[in-house]
N, C-alpha and C positions, 0 to 999 in steps of 0.2 A: 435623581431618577435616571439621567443619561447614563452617568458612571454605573449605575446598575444593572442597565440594559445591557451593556458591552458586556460582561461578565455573565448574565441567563442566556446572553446570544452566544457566545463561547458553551455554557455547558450545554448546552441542546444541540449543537452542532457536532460538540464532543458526543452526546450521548449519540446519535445516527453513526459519528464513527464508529462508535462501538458495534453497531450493527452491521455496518460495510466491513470491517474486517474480520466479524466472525464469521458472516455468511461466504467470506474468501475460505477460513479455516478448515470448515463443515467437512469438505470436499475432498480434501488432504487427509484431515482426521480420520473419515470415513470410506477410506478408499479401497482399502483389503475387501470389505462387505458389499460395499459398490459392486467390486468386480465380481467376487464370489456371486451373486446374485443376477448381473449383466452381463456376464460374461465378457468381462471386456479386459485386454492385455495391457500391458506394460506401455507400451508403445502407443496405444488408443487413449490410455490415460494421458501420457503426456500430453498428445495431439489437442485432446479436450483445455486440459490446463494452457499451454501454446495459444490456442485458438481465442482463448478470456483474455490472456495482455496483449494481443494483436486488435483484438475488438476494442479493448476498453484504449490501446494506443492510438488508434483512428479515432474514436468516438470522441477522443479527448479533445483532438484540435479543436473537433465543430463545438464542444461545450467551452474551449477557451472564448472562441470570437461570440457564441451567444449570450455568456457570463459578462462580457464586457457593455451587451449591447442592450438588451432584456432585464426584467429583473431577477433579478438574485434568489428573493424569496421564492418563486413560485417553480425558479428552476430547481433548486433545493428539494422543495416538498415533492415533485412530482418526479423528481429522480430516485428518492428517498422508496416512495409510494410503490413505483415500477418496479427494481429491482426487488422489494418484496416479496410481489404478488408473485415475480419468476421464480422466487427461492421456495415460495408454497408450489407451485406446480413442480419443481424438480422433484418434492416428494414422490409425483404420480410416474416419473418417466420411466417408460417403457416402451419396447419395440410395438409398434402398431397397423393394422390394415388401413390404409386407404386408398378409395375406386381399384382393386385390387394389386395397389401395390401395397409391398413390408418396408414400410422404416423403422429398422434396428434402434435398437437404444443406444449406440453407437453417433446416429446421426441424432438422436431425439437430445442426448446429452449434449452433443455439440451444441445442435440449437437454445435448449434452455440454459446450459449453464456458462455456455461460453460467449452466444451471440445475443441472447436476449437478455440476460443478467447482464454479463461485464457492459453492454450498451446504457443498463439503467446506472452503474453505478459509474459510468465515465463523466456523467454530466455533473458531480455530486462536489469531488473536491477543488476544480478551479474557481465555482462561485463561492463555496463555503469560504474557501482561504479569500479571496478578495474582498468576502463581505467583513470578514474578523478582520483585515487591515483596514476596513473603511470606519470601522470603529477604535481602531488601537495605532498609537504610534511611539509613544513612549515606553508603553509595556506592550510592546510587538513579540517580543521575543518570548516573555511569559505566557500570551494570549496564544502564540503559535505552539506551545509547549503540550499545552493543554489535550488539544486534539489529537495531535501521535499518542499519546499514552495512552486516551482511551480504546486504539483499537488494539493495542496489546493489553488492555484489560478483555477486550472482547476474545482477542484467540485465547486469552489464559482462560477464562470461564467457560469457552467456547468447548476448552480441551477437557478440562474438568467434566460441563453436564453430557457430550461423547460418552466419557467412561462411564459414569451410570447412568444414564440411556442403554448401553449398550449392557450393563448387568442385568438393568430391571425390565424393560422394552425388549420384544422382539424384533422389531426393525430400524434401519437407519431411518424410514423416511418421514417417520414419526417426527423427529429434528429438525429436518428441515419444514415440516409443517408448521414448528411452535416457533425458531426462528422469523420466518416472513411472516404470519401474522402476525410476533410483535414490535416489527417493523414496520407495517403498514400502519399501525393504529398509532405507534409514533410521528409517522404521516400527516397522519391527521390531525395531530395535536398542533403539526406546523403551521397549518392553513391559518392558525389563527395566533401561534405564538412569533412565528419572525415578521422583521419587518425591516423595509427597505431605508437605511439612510437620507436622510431628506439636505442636499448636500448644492452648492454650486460651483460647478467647473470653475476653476479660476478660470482668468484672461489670460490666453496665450496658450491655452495647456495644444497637448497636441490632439489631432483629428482620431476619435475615437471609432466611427465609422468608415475609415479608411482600414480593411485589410492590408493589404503593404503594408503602411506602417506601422501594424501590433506584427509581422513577420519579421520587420525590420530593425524594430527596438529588440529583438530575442539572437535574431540569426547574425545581424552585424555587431552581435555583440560580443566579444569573447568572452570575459568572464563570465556572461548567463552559460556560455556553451560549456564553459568549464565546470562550472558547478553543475550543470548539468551531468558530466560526466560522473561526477562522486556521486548523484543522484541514480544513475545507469547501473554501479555495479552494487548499490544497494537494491535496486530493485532487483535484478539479474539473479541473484544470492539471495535474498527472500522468497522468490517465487519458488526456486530449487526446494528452501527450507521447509515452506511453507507445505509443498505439494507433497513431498516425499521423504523427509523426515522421522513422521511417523512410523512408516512401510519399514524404513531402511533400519529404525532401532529394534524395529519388533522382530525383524528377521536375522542381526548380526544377535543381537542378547537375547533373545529366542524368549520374549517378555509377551505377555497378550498385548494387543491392539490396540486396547483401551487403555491400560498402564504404559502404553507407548504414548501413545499422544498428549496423555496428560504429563507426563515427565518432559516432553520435547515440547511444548506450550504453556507450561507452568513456569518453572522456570527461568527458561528465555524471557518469556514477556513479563513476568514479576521484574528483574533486573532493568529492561529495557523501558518497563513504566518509571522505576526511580531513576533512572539514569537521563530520562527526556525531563520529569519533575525537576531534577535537582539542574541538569542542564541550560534549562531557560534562565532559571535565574543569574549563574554565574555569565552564561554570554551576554545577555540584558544590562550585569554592571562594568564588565570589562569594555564590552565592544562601547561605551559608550564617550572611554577612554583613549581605547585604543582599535579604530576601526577594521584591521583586518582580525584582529583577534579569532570572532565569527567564524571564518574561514582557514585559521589555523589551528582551528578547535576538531573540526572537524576533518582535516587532514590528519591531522592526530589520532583519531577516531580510527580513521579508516584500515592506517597502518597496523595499529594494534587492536584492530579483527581479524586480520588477514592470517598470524596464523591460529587463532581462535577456530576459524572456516575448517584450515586443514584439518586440524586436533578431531573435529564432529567425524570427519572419515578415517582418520588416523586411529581415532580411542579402542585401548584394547579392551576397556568395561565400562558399564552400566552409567557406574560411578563419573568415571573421566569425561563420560560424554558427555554427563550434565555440567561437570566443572566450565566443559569448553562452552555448551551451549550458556549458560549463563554468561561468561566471560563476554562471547558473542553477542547478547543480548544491552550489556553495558554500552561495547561501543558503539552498536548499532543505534540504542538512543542518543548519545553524545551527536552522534551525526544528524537522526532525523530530526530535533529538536530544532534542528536551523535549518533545513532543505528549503522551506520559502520565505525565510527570512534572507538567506544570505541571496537568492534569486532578486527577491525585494529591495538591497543594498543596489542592486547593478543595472535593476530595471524601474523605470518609471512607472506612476501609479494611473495613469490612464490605460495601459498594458499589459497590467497583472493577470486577469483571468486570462487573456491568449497567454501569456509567459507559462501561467501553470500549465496549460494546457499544451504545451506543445514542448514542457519539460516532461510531461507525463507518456506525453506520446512517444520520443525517444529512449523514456525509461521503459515504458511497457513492450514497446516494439521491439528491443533487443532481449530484453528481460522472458519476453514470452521465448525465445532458446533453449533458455536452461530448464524449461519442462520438459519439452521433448530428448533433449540433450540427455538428457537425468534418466528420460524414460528407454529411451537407443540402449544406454549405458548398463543398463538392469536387466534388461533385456538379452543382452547378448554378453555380457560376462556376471547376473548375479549381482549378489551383496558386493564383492568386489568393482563395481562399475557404479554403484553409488560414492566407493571409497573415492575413488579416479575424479570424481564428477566433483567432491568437495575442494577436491585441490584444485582442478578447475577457476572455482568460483572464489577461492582464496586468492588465485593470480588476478581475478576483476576487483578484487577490492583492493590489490598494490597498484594497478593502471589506472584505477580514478584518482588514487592521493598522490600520484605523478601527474595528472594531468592539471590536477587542484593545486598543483604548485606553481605552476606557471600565472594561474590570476593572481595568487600570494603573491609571486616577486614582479612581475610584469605589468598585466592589464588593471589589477582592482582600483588604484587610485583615478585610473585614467574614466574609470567605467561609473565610479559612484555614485550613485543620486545622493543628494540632499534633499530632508524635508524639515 
């Protein structure tokens, strides 16, 4: 029955990712009709996308230290719940009177989708990944596999029912209405499907309510820091993808909107789901052999996205963009199948939910740049400023598998937990 639980507790947390990352997608997908509609610039879009990984990179710390402290389940269900309810209201947003002031949908965007969403779904993944290692140790790697795939199931689908919505529907915000409700009612299946490990601290472990020292196991640590970095310019380079992708294919191949975003989230995330599948498993027999493997998988990874990155703003057709974006997509899972596995190798387990969380908060805090970056770039030279902006985010994915080499040959033996 135990062994059974780990595994429904793994797909239901999968399946919430599925909904956290399509409700990221919505946004990107539907950004041309957004604006067309809100009137809102290049530049305002970014701002808005900027503003969600700044939010969700604050928000993150305070859910590492409450993840570690609270429990897990009910932070889950009602992180789950909240961000919902916000992705149903984005439906309604619009500029409005209040005591006769006008808040533009400019600022109303900002608030629902960047400060009051990214707030719900910040508290979501430091407890989810710490409760799936409280349940996994030997098949950590496979159990961590699981949940990246599904939210590239969720932007591939996500990009899919876009396009016919967008055939058969008059509006975007129809979308985001049926996304958040059937997120919320997934919600509420939580309150009664997860459930908290019932576990005893060993002797000696370290002090779990000391602050300091969940800052201390992360910050004194280098290899967390390092693997933080290959975690930095994946997010940095997704967020770009993510948000502006779409836009950018529908305007260089002069393709509609919807055939845009389904080719640039199909795709991509079909590869990047078999590539995190097939990924766990091969790290889970190797590293088990040979411990750095993990982390030179993943350097691997990174090297050969980077010119994958450039090729997306480079491609002279339809065609090539999808070869790269697939290609993209490969390594990209090869990488994230281990982002809190290999955090996990170099950080102790009384510290995991701050670890996540304060890898997340350096991933999202520089990551949120390359929206606005992306958005400057479009802005003031065009299609060609999305080109400039890929090659960009190609040079962050050769500075993190430089940086990831240093725990490789240096700190990782020194850093390793045993369990």
């Amino acid at each position: 029955m135990k062994n059974f639980y780990k595994w429904f507790l793994v797909a239901m947390l999968s399946f919430a990712f599925f909904f956290h990352q399509a409700d990221r997608a919505l946004f990107g997908l539907l950004t041309i009709p957004i604006q067309n509609e809100l009137r809102l610039t290049d530049v305002q879009i970014g701002w808005i996308n900027t503003v969600l990984s700044w939010t969700m990179a604050v928000m993150m710390v305070v859910a590492g230290f409450i993840g570690d402290r609270f429990s897990r389940k009910w932070i889950i269900t009602i992180s789950l719940m909240f961000w919902s309810l916000m992705t149903i209201c984005m439906g309604w947003a619009n500029g409005f009177a209040f005591s006769g002031i006008f808040i533009g949908a400019f600022s109303v965007g900002m608030l629902l989708r960047s400060i009051a969403t990214g707030s719900g779904e910040s508290f979501y993944a430091p407890s989810a990944y710490a409760l799936i290692a409280d349940y996994h140790k030997e098949s950590r790697s496979v159990a961590f596999s699981i949940p990246p795939a599904a939210p590239h199931t969720g932007s591939t689908g996500s990009g899919v029912l876009v396009a016919w919505c967008l055939k058969y529907l008059d509006s975007w915000r129809n979308i985001f209405f049926a996304f958040g409700s059937a997120g919320f009612l997934l919600g509420v299946c939580f309150v009664f499907a997860l459930k908290n490990p019932a576990k005893k601290i060993p002797s000696g472990a370290p002090d779990k309510s000391a602050v300091g020292a969940g800052l201390k196991a992360f910050f004194a640590n280098p290899s967390a820091l390092f693997a933080s970095a290959g975690f930095i310019a994946i997010v940095f380079v997704n967020n770009a993808y993510l948000f502006w992708a779409p836009k950018f294919a529908a305007q260089k191949f002069l393709i509609p909107v919807g055939d845009a975003g389904q080719g640039v989230m199909l795709y991509h995330h079909l590869c990047a789901f078999a590539a995190i599948l097939a990924g766990g498993v091969v790290t889970d027999h190797f590293t088990a052999k040979y411990p750095r493997f993990r982390l030179g998988f993943q350097i691997v990874a990174l090297l050969g996205g980077a010119p994958m990155i450039y090729l997306l703003g480079a491609a002279p057709a339809w065609g090539i963009f999808l070869i790269a974006s697939s290609l993209y997509g490969i390594f990209r899972g090869c990488f994230e199948v281990n982002t809190h596995a290999s955090l996990f190798d170099v950080v102790a387990a009384p510290y995991r939910s701050t670890a996540v969380g304060l890898l997340n908060f350096l991933a999202f805090f520089v990551g949120g740049f390359s929206g606005v970056l992306m958005g400057e770039l479009a802005q003031k030279y065009g299609t060609r400023g999305f080109e400039i902006g890929f090659g960009v985010m190609a040079g962050f994915y050769l500075a993190g598998a430089l940086l990831m080499m240093l725990s490789f040959f240096f700190t990782f033996r020194k850093n390793r937990v045993t369990e």
